[in-house]
Gaussian input, Z-matrix of N, CA and C with variables (Angstrom, degrees):
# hf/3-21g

backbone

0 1
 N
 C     1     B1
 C     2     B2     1     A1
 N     3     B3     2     A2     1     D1
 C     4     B4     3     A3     2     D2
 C     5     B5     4     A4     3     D3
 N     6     B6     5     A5     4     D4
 C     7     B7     6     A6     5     D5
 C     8     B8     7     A7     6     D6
 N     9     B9     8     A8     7     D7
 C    10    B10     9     A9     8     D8
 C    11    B11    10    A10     9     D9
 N    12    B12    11    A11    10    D10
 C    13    B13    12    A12    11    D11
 C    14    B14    13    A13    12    D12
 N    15    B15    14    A14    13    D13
 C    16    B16    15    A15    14    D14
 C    17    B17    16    A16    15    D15
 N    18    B18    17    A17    16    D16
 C    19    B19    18    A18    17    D17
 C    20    B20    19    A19    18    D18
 N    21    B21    20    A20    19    D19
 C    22    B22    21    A21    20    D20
 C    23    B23    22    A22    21    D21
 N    24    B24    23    A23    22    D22
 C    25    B25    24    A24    23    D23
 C    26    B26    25    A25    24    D24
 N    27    B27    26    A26    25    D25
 C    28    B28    27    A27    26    D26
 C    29    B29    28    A28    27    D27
 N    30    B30    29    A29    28    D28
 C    31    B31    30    A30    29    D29
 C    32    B32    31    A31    30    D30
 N    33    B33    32    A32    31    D31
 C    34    B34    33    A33    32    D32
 C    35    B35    34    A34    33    D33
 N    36    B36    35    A35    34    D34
 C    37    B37    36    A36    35    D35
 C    38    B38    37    A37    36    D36
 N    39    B39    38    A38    37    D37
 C    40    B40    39    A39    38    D38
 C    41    B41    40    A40    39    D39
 N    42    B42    41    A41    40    D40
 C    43    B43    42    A42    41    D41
 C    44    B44    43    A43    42    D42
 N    45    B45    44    A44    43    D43
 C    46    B46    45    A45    44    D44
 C    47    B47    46    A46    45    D45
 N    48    B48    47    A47    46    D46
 C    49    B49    48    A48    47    D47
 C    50    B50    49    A49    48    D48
 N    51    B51    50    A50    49    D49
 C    52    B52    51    A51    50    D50
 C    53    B53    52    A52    51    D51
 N    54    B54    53    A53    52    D52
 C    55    B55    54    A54    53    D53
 C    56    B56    55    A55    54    D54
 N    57    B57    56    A56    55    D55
 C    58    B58    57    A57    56    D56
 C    59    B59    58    A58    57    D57
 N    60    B60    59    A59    58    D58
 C    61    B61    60    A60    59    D59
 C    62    B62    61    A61    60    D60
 N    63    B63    62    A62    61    D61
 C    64    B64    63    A63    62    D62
 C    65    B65    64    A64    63    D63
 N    66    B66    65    A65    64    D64
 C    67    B67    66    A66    65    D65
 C    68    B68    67    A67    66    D66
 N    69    B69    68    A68    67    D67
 C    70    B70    69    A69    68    D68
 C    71    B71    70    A70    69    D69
 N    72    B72    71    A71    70    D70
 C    73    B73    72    A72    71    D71
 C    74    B74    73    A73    72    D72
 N    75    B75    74    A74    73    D73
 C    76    B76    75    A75    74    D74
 C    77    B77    76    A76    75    D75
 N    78    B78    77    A77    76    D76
 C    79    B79    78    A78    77    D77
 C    80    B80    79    A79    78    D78
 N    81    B81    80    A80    79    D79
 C    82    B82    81    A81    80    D80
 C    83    B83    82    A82    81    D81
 N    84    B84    83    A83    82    D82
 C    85    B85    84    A84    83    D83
 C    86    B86    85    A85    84    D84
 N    87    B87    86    A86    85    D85
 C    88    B88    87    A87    86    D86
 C    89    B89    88    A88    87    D87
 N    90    B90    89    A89    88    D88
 C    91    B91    90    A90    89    D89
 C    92    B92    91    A91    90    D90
 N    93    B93    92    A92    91    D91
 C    94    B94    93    A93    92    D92
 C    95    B95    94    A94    93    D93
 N    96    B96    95    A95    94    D94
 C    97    B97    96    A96    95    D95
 C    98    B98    97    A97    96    D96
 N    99    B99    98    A98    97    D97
 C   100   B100    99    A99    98    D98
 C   101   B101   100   A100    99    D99
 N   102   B102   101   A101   100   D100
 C   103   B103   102   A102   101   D101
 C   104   B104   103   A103   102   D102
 N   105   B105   104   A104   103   D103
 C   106   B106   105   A105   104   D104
 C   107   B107   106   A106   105   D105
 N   108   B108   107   A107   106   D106
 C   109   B109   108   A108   107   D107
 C   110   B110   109   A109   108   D108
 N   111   B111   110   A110   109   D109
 C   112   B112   111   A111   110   D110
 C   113   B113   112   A112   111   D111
 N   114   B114   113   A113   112   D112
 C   115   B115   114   A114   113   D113
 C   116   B116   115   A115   114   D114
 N   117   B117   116   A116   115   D115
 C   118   B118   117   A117   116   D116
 C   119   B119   118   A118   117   D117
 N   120   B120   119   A119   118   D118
 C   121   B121   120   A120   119   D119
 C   122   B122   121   A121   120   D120
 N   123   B123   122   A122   121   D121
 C   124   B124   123   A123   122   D122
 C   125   B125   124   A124   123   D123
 N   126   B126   125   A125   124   D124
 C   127   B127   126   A126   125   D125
 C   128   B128   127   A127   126   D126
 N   129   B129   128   A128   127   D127
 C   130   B130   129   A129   128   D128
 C   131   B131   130   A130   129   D129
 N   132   B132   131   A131   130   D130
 C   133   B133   132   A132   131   D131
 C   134   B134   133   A133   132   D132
 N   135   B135   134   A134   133   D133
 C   136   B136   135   A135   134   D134
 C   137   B137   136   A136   135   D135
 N   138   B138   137   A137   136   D136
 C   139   B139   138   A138   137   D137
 C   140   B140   139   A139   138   D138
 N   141   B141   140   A140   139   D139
 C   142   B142   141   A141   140   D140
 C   143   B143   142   A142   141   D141
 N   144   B144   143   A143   142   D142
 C   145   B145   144   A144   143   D143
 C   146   B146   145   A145   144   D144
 N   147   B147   146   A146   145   D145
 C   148   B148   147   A147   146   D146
 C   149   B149   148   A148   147   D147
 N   150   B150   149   A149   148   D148
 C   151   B151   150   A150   149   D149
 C   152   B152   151   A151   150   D150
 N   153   B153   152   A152   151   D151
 C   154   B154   153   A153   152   D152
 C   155   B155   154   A154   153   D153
 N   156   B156   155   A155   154   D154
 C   157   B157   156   A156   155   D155
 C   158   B158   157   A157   156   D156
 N   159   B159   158   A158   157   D157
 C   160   B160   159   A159   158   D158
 C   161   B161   160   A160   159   D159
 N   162   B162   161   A161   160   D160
 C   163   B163   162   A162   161   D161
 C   164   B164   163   A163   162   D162
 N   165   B165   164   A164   163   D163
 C   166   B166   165   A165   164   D164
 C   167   B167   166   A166   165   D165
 N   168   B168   167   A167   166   D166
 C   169   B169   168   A168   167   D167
 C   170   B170   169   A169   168   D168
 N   171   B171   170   A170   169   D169
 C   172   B172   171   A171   170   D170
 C   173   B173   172   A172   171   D171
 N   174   B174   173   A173   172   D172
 C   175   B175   174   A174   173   D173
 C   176   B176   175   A175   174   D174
 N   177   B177   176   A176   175   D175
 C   178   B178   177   A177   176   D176
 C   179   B179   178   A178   177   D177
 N   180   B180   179   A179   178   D178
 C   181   B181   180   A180   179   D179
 C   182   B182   181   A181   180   D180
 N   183   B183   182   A182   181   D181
 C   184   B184   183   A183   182   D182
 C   185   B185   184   A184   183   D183
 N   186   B186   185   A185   184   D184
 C   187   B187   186   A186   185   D185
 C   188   B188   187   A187   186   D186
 N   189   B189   188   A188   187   D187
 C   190   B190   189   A189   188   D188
 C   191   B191   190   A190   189   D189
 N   192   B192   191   A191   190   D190
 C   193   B193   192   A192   191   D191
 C   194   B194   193   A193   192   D192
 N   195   B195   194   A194   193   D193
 C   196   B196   195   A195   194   D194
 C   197   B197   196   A196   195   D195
 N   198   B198   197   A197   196   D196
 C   199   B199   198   A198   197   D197
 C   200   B200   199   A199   198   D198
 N   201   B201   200   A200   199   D199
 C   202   B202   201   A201   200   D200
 C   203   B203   202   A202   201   D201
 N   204   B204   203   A203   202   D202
 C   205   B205   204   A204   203   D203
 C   206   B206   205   A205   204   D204
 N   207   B207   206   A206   205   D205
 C   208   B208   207   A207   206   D206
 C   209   B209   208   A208   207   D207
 N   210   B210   209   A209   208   D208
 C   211   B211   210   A210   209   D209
 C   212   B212   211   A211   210   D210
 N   213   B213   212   A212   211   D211
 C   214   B214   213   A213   212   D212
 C   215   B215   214   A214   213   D213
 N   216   B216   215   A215   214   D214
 C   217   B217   216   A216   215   D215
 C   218   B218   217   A217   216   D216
 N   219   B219   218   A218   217   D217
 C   220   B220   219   A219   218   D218
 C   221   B221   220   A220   219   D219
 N   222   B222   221   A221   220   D220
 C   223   B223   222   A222   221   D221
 C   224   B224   223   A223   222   D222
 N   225   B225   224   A224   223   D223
 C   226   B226   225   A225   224   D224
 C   227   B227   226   A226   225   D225
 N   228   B228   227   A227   226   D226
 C   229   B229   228   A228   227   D227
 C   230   B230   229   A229   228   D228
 N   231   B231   230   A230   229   D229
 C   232   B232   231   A231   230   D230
 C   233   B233   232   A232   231   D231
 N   234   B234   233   A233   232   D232
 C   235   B235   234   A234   233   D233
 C   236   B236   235   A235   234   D234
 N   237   B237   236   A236   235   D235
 C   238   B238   237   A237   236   D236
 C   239   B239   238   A238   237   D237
 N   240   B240   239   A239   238   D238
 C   241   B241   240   A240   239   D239
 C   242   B242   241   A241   240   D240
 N   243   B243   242   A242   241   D241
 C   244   B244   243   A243   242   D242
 C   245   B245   244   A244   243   D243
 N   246   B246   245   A245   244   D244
 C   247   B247   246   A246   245   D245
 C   248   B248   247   A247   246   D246
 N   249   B249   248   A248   247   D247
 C   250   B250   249   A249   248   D248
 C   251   B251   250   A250   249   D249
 N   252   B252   251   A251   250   D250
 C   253   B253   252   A252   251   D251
 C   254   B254   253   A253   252   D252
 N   255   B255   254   A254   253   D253
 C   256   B256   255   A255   254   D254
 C   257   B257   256   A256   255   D255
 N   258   B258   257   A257   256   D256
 C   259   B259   258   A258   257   D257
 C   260   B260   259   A259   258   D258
 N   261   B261   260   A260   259   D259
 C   262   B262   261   A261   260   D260
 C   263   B263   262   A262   261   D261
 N   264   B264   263   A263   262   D262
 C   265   B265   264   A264   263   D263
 C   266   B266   265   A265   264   D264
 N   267   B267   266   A266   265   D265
 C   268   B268   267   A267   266   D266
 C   269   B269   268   A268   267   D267
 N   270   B270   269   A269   268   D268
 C   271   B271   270   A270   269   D269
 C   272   B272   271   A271   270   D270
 N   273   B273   272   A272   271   D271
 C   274   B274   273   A273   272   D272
 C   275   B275   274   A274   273   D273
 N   276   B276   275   A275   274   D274
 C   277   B277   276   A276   275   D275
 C   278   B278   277   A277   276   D276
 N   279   B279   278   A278   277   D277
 C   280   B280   279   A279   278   D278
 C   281   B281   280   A280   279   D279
 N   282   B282   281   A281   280   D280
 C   283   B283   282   A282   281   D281
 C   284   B284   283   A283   282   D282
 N   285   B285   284   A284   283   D283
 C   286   B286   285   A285   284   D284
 C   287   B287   286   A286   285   D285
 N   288   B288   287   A287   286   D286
 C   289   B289   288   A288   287   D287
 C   290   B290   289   A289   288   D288
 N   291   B291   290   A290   289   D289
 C   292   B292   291   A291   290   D290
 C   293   B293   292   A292   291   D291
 N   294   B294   293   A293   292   D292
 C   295   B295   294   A294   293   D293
 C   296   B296   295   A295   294   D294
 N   297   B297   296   A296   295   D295
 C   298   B298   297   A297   296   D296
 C   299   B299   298   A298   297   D297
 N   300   B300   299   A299   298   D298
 C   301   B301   300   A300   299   D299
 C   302   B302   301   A301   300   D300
 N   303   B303   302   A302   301   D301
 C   304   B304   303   A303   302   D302
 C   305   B305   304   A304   303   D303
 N   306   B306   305   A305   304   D304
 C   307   B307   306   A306   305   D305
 C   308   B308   307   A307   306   D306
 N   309   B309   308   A308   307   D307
 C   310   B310   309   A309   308   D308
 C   311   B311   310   A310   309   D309
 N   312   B312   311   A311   310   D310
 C   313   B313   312   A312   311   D311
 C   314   B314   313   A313   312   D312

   B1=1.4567
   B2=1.5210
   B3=1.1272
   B4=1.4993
   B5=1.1903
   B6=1.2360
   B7=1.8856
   B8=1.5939
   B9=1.7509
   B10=1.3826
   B11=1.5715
   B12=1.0928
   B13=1.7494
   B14=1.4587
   B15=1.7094
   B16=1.5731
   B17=1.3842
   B18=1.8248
   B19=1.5706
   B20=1.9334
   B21=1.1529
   B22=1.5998
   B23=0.9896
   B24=1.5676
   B25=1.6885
   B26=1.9466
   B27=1.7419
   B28=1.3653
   B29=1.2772
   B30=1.6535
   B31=1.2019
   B32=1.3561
   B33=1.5098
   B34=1.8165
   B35=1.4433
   B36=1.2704
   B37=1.4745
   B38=1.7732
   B39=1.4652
   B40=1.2222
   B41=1.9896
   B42=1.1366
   B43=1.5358
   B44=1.3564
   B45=1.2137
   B46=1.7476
   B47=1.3534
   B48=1.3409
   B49=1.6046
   B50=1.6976
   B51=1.0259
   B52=1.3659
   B53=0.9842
   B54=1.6876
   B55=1.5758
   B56=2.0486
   B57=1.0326
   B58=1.5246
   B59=1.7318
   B60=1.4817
   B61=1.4889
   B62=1.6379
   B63=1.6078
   B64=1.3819
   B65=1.4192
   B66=1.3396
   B67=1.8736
   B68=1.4118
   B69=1.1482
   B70=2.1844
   B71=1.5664
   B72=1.6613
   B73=1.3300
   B74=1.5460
   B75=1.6133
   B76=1.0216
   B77=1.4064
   B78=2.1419
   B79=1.1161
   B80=1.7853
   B81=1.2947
   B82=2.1641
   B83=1.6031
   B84=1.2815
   B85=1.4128
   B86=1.8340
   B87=1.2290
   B88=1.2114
   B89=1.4214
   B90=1.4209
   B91=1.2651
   B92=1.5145
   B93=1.2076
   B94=1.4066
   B95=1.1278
   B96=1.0283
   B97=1.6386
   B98=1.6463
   B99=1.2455
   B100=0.9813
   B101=1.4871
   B102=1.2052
   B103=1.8375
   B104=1.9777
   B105=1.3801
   B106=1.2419
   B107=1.6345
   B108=1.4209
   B109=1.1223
   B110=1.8830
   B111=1.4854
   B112=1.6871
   B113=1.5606
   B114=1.0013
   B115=1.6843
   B116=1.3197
   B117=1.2448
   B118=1.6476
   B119=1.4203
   B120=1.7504
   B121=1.1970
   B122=1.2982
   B123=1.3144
   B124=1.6933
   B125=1.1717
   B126=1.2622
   B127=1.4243
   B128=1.8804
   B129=0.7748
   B130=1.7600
   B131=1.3827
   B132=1.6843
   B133=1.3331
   B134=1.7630
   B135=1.3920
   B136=1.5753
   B137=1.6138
   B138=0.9915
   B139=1.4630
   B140=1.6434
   B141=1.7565
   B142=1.9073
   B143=1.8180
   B144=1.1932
   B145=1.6988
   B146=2.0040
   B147=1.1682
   B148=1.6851
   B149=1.5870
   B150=0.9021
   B151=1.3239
   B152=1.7916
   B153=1.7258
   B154=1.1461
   B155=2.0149
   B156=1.9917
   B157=1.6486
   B158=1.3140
   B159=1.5941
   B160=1.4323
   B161=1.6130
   B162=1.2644
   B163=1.6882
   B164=2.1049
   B165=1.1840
   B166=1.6953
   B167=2.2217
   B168=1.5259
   B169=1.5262
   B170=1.5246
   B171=1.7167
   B172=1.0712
   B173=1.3731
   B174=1.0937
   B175=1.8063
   B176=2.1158
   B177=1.3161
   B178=1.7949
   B179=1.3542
   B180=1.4602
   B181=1.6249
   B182=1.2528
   B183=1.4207
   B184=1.3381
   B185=1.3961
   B186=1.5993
   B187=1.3730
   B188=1.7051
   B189=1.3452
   B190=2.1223
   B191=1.7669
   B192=1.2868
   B193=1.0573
   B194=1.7181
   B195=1.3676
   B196=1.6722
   B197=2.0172
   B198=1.0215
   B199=1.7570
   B200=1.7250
   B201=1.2413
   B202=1.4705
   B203=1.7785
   B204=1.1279
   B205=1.8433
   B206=1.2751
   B207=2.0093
   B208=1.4207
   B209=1.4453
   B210=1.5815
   B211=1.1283
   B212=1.5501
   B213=1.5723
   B214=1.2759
   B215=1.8409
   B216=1.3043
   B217=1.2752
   B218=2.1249
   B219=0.9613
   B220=1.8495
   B221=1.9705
   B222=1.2325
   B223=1.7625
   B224=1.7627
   B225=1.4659
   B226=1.5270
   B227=1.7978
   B228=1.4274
   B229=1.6389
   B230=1.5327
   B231=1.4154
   B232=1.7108
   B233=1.6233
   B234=1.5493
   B235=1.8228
   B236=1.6459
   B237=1.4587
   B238=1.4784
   B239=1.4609
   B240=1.1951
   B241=1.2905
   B242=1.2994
   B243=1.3026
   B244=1.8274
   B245=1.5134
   B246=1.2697
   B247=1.9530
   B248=1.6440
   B249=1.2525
   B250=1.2009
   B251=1.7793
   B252=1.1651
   B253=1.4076
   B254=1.7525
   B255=1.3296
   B256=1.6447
   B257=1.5567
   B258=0.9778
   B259=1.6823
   B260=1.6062
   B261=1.2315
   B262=1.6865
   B263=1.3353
   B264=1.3401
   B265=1.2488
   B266=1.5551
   B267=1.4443
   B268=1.4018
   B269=1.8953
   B270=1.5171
   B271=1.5943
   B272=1.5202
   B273=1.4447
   B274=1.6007
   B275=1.3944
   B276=1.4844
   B277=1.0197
   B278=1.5708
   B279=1.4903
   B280=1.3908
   B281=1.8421
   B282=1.6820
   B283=1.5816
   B284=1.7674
   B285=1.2190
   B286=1.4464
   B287=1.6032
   B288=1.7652
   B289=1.6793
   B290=1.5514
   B291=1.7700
   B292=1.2594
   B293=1.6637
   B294=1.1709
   B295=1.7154
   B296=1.5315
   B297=1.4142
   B298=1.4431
   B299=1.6111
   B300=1.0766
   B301=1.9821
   B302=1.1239
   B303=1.7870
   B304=1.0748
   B305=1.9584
   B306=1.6942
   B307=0.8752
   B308=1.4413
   B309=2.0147
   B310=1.7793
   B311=1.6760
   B312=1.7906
   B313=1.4619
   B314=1.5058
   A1=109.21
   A2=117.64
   A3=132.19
   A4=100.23
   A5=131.08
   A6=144.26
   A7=94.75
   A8=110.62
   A9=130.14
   A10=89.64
   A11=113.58
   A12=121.38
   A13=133.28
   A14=101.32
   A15=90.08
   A16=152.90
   A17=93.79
   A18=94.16
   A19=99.32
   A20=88.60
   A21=104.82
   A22=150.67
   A23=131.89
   A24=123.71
   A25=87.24
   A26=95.11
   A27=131.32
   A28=138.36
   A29=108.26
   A30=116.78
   A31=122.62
   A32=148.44
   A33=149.12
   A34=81.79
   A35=90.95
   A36=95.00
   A37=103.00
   A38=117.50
   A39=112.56
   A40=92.47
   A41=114.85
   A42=120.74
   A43=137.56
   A44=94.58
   A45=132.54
   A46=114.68
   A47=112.08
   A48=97.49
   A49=149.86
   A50=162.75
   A51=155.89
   A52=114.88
   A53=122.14
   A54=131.37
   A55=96.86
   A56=104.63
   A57=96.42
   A58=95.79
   A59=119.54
   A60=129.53
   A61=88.52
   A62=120.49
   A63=123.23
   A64=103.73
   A65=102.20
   A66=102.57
   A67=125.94
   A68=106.27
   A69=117.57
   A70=91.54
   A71=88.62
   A72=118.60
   A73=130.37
   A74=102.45
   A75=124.84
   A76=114.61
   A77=108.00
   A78=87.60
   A79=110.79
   A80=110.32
   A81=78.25
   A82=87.79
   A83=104.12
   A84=106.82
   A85=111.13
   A86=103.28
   A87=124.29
   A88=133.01
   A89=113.51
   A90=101.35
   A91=113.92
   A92=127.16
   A93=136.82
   A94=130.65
   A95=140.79
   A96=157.96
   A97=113.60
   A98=104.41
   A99=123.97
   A100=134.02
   A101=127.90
   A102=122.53
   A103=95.24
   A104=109.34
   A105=131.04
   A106=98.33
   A107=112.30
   A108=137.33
   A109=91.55
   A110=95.80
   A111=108.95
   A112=116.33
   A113=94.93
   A114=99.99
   A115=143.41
   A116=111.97
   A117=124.82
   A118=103.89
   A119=110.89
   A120=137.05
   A121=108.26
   A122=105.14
   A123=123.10
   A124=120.79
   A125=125.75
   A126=110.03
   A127=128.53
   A128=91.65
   A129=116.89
   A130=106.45
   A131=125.57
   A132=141.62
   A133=87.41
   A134=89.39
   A135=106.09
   A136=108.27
   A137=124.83
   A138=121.41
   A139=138.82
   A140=88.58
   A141=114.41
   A142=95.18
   A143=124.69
   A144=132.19
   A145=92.83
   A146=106.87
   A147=124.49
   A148=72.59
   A149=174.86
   A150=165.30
   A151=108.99
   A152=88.17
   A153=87.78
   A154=80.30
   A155=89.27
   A156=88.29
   A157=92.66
   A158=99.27
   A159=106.73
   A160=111.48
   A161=125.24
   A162=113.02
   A163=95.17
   A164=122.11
   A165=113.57
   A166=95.02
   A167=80.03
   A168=80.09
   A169=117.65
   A170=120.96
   A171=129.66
   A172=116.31
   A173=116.24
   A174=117.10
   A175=97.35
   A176=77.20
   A177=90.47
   A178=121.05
   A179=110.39
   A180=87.58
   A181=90.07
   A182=107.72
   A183=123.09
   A184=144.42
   A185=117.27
   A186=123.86
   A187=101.82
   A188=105.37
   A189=105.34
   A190=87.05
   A191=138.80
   A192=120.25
   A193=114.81
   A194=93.68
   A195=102.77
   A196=92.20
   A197=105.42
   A198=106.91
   A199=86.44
   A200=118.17
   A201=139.23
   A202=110.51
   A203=93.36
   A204=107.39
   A205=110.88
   A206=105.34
   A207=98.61
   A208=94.97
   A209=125.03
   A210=128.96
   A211=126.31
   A212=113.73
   A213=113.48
   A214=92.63
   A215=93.63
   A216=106.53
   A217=113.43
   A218=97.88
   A219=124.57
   A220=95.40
   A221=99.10
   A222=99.49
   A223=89.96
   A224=117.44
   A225=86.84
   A226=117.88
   A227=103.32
   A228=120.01
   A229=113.48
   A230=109.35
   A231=123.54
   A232=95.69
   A233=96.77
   A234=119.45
   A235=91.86
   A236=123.83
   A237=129.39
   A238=108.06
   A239=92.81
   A240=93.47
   A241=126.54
   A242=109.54
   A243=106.28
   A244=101.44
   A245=118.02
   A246=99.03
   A247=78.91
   A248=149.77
   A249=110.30
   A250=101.57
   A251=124.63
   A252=126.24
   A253=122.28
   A254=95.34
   A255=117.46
   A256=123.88
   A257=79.21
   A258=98.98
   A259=115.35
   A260=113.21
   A261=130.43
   A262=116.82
   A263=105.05
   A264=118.35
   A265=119.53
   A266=103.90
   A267=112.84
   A268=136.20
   A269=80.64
   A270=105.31
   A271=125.42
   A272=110.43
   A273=113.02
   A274=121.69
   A275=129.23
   A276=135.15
   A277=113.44
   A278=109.81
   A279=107.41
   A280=93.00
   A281=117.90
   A282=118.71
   A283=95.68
   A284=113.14
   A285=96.67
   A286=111.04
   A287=117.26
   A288=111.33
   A289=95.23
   A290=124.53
   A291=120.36
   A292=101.44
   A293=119.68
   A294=134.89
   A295=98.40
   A296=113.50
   A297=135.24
   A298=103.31
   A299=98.99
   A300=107.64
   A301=116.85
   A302=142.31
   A303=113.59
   A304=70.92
   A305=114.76
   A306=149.83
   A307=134.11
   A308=94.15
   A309=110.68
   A310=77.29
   A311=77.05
   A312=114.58
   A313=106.64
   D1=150.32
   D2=-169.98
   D3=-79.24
   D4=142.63
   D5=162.14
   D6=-62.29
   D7=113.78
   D8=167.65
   D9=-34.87
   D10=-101.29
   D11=175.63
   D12=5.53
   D13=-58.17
   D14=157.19
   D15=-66.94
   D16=3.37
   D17=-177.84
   D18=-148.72
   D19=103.69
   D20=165.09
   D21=-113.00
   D22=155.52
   D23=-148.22
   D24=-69.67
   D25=148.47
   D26=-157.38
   D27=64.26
   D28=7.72
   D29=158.53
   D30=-70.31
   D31=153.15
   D32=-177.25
   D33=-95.99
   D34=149.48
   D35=166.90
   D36=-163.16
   D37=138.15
   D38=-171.22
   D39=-108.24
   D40=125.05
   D41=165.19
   D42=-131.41
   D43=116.65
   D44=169.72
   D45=-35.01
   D46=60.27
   D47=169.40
   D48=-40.09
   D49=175.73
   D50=84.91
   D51=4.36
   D52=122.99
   D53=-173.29
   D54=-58.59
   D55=114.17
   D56=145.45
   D57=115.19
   D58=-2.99
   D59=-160.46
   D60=-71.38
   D61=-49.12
   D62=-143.50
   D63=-154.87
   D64=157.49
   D65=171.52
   D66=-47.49
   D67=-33.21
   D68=-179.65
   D69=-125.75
   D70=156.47
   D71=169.78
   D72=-58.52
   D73=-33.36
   D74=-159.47
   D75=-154.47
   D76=129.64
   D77=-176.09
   D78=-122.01
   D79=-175.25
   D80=176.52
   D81=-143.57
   D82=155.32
   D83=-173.09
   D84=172.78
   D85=-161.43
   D86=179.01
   D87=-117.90
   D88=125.77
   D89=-165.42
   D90=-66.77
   D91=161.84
   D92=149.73
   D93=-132.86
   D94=-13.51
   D95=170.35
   D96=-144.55
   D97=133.78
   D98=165.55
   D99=-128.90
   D100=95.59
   D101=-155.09
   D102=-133.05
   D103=-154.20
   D104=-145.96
   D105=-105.10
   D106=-19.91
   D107=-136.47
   D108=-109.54
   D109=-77.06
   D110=165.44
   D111=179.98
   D112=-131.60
   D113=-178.70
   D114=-154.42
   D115=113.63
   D116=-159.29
   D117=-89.81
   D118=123.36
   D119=178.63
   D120=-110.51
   D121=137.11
   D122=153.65
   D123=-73.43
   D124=105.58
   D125=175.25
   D126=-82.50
   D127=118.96
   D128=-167.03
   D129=-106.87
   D130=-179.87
   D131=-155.62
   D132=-174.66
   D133=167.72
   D134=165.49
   D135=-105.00
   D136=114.93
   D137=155.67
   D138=-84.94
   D139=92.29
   D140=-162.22
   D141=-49.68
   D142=-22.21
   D143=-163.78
   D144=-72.29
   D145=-57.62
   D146=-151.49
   D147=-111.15
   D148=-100.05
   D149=-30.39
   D150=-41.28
   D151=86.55
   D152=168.32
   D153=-149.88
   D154=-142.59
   D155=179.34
   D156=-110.75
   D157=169.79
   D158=-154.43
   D159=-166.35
   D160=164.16
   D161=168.86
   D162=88.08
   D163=19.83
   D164=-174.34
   D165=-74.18
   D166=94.61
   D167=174.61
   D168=-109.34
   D169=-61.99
   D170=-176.94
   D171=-130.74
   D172=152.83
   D173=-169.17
   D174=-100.55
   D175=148.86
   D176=171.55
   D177=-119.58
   D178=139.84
   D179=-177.44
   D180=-139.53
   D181=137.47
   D182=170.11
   D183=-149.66
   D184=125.12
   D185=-148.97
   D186=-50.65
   D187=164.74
   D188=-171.77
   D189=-90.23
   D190=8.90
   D191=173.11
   D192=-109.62
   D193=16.79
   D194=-168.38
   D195=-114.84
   D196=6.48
   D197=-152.95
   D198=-119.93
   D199=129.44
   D200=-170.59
   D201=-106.39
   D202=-51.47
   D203=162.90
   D204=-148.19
   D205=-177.51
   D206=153.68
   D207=-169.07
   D208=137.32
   D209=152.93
   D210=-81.12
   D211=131.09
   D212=-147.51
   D213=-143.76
   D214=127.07
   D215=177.75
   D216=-112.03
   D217=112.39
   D218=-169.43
   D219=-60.89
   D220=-178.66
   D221=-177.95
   D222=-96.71
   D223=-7.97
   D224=178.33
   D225=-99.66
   D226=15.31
   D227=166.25
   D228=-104.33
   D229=145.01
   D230=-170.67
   D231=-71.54
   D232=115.18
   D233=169.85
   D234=-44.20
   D235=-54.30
   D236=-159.79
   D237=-55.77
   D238=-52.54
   D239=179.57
   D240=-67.91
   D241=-35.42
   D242=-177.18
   D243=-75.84
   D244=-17.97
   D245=-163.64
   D246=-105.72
   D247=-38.34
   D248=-157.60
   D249=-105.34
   D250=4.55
   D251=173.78
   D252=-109.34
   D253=-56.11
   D254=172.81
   D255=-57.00
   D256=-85.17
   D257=175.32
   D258=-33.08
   D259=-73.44
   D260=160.21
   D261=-17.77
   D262=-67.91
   D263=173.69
   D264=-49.45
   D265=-71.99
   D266=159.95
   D267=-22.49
   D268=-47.44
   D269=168.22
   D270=-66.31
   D271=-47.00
   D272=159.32
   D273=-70.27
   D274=-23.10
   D275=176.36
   D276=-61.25
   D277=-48.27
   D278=-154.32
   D279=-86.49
   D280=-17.61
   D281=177.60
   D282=-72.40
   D283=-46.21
   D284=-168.17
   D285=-55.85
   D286=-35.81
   D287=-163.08
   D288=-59.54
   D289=-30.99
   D290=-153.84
   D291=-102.34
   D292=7.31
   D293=176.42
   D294=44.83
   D295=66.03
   D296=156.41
   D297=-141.84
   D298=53.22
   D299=148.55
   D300=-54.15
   D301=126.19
   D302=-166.26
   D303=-137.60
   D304=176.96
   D305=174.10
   D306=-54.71
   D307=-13.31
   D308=-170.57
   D309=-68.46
   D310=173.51
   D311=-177.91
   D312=-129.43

């Protein structure tokens, strides 16, 4: 289980699920809760138009025993950079090991 501590609401964080937890491998977002239990994400996007964050549609929550990894960007790393460079990347990476490449952008 992950140290509560290292990951707190307004940190991005892209996470690597457990085969079979959820529809995708991977999700990217924003924190909002953080407990004993697991961790509820906002799911967010970068918006290249407004270049800011963008897409605040539905929250995810998911137990720390359902979560395989996660790349996590802190308030003293560039949001820009992790959601529109990192993360992405990260995100096709971990679909390609599981050969569910899909079409997002």
């Amino acid at each position: 289980m992950a140290k509560i501590q290292a990951i707190q609401p307004g940190y991005c964080v892209a996470v690597h699920l457990m085969p079979g937890t959820a529809p995708d491998n991977c999700y990217i977002g924003m924190v909002e809760i953080v407990d004993e239990h697991g961790i509820l994400i906002n799911l967010v996007h970068w918006d290249d138009k407004l270049d800011m964050l963008g897409g605040y549609t539905e929250s995810l929550f998911v137990p720390w025993v359902n979560i395989n990894s996660m790349l996590i960007s802190t308030e003293r790393q560039p949001t820009r950079r992790f959601m529109t460079d990192r993360a992405r990347k990260w995100r096709t990476q971990i679909e390609t090991l599981h050969g569910t490449a899909s079409k997002k952008k």
